[in-house]
C-alpha positions as CSV (number, residue, x, y, z in Angstrom):
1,X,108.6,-57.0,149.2
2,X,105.1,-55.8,149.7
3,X,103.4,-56.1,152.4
4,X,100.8,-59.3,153.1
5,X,97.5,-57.0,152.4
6,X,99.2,-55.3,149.4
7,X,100.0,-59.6,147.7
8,X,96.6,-60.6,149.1
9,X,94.5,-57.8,147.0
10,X,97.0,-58.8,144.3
11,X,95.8,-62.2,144.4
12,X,92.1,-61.4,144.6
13,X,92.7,-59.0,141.7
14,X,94.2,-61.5,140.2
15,X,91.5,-64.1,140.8
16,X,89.0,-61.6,139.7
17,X,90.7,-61.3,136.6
18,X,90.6,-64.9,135.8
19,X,87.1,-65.1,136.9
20,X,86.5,-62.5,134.4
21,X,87.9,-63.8,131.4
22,X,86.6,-67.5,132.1
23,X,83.2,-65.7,131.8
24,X,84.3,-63.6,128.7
25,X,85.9,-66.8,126.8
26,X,82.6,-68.7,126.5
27,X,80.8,-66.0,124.8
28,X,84.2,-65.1,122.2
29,X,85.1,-68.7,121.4
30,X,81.4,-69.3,120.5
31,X,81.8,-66.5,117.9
32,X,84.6,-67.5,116.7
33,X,84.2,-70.8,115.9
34,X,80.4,-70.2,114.6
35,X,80.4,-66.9,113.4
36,X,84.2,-65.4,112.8
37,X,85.8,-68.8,111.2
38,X,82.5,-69.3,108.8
39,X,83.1,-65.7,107.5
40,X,86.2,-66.0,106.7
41,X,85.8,-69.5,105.0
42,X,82.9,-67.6,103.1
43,X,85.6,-65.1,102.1
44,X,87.7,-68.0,100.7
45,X,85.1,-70.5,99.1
46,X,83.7,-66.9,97.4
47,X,87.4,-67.3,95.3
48,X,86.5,-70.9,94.1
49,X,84.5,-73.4,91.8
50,X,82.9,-75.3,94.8
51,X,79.2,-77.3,94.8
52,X,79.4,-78.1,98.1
53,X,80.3,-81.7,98.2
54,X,83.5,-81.9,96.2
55,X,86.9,-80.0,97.6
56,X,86.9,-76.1,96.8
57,X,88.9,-75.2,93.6
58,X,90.1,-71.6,94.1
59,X,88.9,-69.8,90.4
60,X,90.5,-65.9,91.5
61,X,87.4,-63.4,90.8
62,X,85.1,-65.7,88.2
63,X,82.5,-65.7,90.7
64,X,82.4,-62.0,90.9
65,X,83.0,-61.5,86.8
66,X,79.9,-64.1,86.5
67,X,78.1,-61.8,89.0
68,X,78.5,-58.5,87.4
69,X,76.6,-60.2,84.1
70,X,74.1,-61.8,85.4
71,X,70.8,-60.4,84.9
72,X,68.8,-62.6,87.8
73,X,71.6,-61.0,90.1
74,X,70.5,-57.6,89.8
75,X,67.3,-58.4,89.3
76,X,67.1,-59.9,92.6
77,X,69.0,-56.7,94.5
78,X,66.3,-55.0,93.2
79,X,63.9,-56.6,93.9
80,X,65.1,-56.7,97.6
81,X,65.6,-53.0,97.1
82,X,62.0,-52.3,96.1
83,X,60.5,-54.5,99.0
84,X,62.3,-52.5,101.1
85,X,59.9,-49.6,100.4
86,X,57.7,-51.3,103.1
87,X,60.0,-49.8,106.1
88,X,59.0,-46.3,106.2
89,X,55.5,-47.3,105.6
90,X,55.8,-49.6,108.5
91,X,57.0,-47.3,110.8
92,X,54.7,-44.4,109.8
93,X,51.3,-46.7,110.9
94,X,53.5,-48.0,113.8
95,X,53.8,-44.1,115.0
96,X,50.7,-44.0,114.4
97,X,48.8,-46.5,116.3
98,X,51.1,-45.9,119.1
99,X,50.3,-42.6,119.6
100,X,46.7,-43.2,119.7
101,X,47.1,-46.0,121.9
102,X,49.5,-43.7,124.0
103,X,46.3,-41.6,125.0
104,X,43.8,-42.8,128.0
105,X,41.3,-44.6,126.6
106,X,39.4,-48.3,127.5
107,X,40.6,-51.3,125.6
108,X,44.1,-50.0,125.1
109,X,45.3,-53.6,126.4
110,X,43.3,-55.2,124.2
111,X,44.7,-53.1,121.3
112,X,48.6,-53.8,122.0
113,X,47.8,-57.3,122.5
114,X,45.9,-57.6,119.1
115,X,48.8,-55.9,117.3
116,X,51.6,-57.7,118.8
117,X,49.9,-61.2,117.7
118,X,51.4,-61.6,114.4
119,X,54.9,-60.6,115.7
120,X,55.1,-63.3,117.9
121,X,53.3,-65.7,115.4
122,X,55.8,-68.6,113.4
123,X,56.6,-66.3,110.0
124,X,55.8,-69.7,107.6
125,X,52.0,-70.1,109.2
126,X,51.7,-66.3,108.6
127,X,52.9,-66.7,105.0
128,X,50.6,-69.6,104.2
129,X,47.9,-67.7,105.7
130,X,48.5,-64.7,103.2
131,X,48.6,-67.2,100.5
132,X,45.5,-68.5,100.9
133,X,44.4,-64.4,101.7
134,X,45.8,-63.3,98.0
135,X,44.3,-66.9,96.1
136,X,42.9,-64.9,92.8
137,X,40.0,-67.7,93.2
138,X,38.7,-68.1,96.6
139,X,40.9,-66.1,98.8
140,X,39.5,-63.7,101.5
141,X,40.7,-60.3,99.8
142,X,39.3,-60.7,96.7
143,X,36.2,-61.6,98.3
144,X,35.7,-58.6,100.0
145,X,36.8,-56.8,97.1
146,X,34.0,-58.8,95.3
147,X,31.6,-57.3,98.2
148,X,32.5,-53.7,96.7
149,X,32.1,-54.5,93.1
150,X,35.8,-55.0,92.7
151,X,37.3,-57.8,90.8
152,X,40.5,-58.5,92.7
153,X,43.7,-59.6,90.9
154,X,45.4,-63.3,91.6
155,X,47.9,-61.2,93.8
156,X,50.6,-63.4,93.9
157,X,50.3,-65.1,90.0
158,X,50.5,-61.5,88.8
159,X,54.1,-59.5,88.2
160,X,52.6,-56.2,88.9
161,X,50.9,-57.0,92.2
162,X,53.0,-60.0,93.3
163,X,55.6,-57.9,95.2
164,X,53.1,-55.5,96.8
165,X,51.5,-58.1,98.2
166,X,54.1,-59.3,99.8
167,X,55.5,-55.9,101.3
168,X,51.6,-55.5,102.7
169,X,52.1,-59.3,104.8
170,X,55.4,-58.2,106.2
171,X,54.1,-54.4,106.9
172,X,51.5,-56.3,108.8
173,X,53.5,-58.7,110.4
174,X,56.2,-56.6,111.9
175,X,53.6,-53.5,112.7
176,X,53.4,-54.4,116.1
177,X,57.3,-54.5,117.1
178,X,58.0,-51.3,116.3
179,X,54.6,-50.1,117.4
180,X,55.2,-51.7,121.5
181,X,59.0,-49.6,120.7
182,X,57.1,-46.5,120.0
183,X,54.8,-47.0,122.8
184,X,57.4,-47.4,125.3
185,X,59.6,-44.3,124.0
186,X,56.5,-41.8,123.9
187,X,55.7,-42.8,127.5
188,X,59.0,-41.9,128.5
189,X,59.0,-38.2,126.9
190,X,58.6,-36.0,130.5
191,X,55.2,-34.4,130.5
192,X,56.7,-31.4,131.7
193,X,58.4,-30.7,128.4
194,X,54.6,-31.1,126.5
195,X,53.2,-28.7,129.7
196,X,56.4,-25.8,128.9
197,X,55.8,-26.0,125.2
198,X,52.5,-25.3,125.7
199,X,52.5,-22.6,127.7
200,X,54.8,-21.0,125.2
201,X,52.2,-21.1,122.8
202,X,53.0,-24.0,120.7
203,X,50.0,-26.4,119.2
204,X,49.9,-30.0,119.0
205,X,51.6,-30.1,115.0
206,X,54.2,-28.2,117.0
207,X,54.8,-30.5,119.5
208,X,55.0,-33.3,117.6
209,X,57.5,-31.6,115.5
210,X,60.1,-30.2,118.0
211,X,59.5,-32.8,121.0
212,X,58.0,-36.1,119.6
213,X,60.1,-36.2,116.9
214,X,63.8,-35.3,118.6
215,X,62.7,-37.9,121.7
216,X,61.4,-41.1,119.5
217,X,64.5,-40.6,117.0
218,X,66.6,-42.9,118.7
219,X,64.0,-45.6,118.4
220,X,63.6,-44.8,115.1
221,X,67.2,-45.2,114.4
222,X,67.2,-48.6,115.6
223,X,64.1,-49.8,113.9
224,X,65.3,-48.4,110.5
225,X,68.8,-50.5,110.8
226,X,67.4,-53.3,112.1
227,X,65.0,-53.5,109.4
228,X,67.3,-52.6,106.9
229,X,69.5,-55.4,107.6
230,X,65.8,-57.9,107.8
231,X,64.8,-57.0,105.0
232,X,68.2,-57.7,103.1
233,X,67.3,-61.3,104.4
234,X,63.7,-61.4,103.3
235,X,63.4,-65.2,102.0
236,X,60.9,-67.0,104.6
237,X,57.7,-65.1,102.8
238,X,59.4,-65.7,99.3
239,X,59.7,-69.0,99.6
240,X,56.5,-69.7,100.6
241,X,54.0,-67.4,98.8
242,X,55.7,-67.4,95.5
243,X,58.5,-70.8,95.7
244,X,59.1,-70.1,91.8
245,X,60.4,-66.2,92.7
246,X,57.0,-65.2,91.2
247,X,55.7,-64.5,88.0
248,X,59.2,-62.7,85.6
249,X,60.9,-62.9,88.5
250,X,59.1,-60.5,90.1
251,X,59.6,-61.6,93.9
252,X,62.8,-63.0,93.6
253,X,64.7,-61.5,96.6
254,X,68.6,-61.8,96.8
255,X,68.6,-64.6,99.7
256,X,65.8,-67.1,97.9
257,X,68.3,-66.5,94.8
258,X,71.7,-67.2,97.1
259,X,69.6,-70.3,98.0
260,X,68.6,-71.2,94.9
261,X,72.3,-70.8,93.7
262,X,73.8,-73.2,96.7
263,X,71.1,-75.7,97.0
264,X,69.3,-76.4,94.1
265,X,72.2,-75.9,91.6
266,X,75.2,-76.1,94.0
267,X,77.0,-73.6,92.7
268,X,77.9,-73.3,96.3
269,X,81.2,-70.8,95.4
270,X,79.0,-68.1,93.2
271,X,76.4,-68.3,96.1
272,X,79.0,-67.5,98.3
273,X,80.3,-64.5,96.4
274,X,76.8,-63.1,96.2
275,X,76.8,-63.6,100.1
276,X,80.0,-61.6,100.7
277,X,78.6,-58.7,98.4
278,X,75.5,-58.9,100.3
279,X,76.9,-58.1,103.7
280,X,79.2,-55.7,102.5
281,X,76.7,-53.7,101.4
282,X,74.7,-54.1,104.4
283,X,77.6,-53.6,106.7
284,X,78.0,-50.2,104.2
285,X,74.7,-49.2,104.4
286,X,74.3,-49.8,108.5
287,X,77.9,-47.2,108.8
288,X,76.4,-44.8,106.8
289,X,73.2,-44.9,109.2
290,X,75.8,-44.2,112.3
291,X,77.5,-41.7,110.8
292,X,74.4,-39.9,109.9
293,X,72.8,-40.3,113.5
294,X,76.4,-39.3,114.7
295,X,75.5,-35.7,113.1
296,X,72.4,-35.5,113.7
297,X,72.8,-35.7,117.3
298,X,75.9,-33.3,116.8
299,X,73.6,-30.4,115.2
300,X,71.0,-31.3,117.5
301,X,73.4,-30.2,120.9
C-alpha cells in the first residue's frame, strides 16, 4: 500500500481530473449535439428526396447527378467566386490606412473610430443603406456622379454593375476589421529592427518589403481564411440589395441559391447536397491555405 500523502495527491489528482472534464463536457456536448449531429444528418438528408416537412426518402447520388447539370448551380459558385475578388482589395486599403494611421499624427482616434463604424453596424441596415446609395434614380452615388457630368448606371438593376456594387459595400464594410488587425500587428514590429535596417542602408520600399511584410503575414493569413470562408456565405447583402439574385442572375451567390432551394421550393435534400459540396470545398480550400503558410514559414527559417 502507499503511503497516506502518496493516496491523498491521488485523490486530488483525481478530483482535479474530474473537475476538468466537468468543465471540458459542457463545451463538447454543446458541439455535438448542435454542430457534430446536424452535420452528419446533413450528410444523410444530402442522399434523399426530402422538402422538409415529409420523412426523408434516401434517392443514392440524384441530388449530386441533378447538381452537376444544373446551370444556376455553377452559376452561383461563380458568382460567389467572382465576389470574392473583393478580399485582396480589402486588405490592400486596409494595409493601407493602417499604416498611415500607424504614424504620429492628431486625429488618429478619430480615424480608427470612423473606420471601425460600419463593422460594428447590423449588416441588413448597411445593406439597405447601399440600396438606397446605388437607386439609378435618386440615390446618393449617381448624384454625385451627376455633380461631375456623369450619368451613373441603376447599379444594382444592371448585370454588368450589379455584382461590383455589391463587392464595393462589403469592401467597405469589413475595411475596418482587418484594418484595427493591421494596426495592432505593425505596432508590434520592434523598432529596433526598422533602426538596424536602416543603418544598413535600406530605404523605406525596403523595409516594407523584408520587415513589414514577413511581421504582418501572420495576420494576413488569418484575414485571408477567415474571409475566404465569409465570403463563401455571402447572402445577408444578396438578399437584401438584389432579393431576385439580380438582373440574369448576376448576384446570385451559392447560399441565397441553397436558400432559395430549401425554403422557397423545399427541395430541402438537393439544398442539402449543395451544402455538403460547399463546405467541402471550403474545408479544401482553408487546408490548402495551412499547408501553404506551413512552407512559407519553413523557407522563411
Amino acid at each position: 500500500m502507499g503511503s497516506p500523502t502518496t493516496i491523498r495527491r491521488s485523490r486530488l489528482h483525481r478530483r482535479e481530473h474530474l473537475a476538468a472534464a466537468a468543465f471540458i463536457a459542457a463545451p463538447v456536448i454543446g458541439f455535438l449535439i448542435f454542430i457534430g449531429y446536424p452535420m452528419l444528418y446533413a450528410v444523410y438528408a444530402s442522399f434523399t428526396k426530402w422538402n422538409g416537412l415529409s420523412e426523408p426518402t434516401f434517392n443514392g447520388l440524384d441530388n449530386y447527378v441533378e447538381m452537376i447539370g444544373d446551370p444556376y448551380f455553377w452559376k452561383a459558385m461563380g458568382n460567389t467566386v467572382f465576389m470574392m475578388i473583393g478580399i485582396p482589395i480589402g486588405l490592400i486599403i486596409s494595409l493601407l490606412l493602417a499604416l498611415a494611421l500607424n504614424r504620429r499624427m492628431r486625429g488618429t482616434t478619430f480615424f480608427r473610430t470612423v473606420y471601425y463604424v460600419p463593422v460594428i453596424s447590423s449588416l441588413a441596415a448597411v445593406a439597405i443603406l447601399w440600396q438606397w446609395a446605388y437607386n439609378g434614380d435618386f440615390g446618393l452615388i449617381n448624384q454625385v456622379l451627376a455633380m461631375l457630368g456623369i450619368d451613373g448606371p441603376n447599379w444594382l438593376q444592371d448585370a454588368s454593375t450589379a455584382k461590383p456594387a455589391i463587392i464595393i459595400m462589403a469592401v467597405w464594410k469589413g475595411v475596418g476589421f482587418s484594418m484595427l488587425l493591421y494596426l495592432a500587428a505593425l505596432q508590434s514590429v520592434p523598432r529596433h529592427l526598422y533602426e538596424a535596417a536602416a543603418i544598413d542602408g535600406a530605404n523605406a520600399l525596403q523595409q516594407f518589403r523584408h520587415i513589414t511584410i514577413p511581421m504582418l503575414r501572420p495576420v494576413t493569413f488569418f484575414l485571408v481564411v477567415t474571409s475566404i470562408i465569409g465570403g463563401a456565405q455571402i447572402f445577408i447583402e444578396i438578399n437584401i440589395m438584389t432579393p431576385t439574385g439580380g438582373p440574369e442572375f448576376s448576384t446570385a451567390s451559392i447560399v441565397w441559391y441553397i436558400w432559395q432551394k430549401a425554403f422557397n421550393y423545399l427541395q430541402m435534400g438537393y439544398a442539402t447536397s449543395m451544402s455538403v459540396v460547399l463546405g467541402l470545398l471550403v474545408f479544401v480550400i482553408t487546408a490548402i491555405q495551412f499547408q501553404m503558410n506551413r512552407r512559407s514559414q519553413f523557407s522563411i527559417e
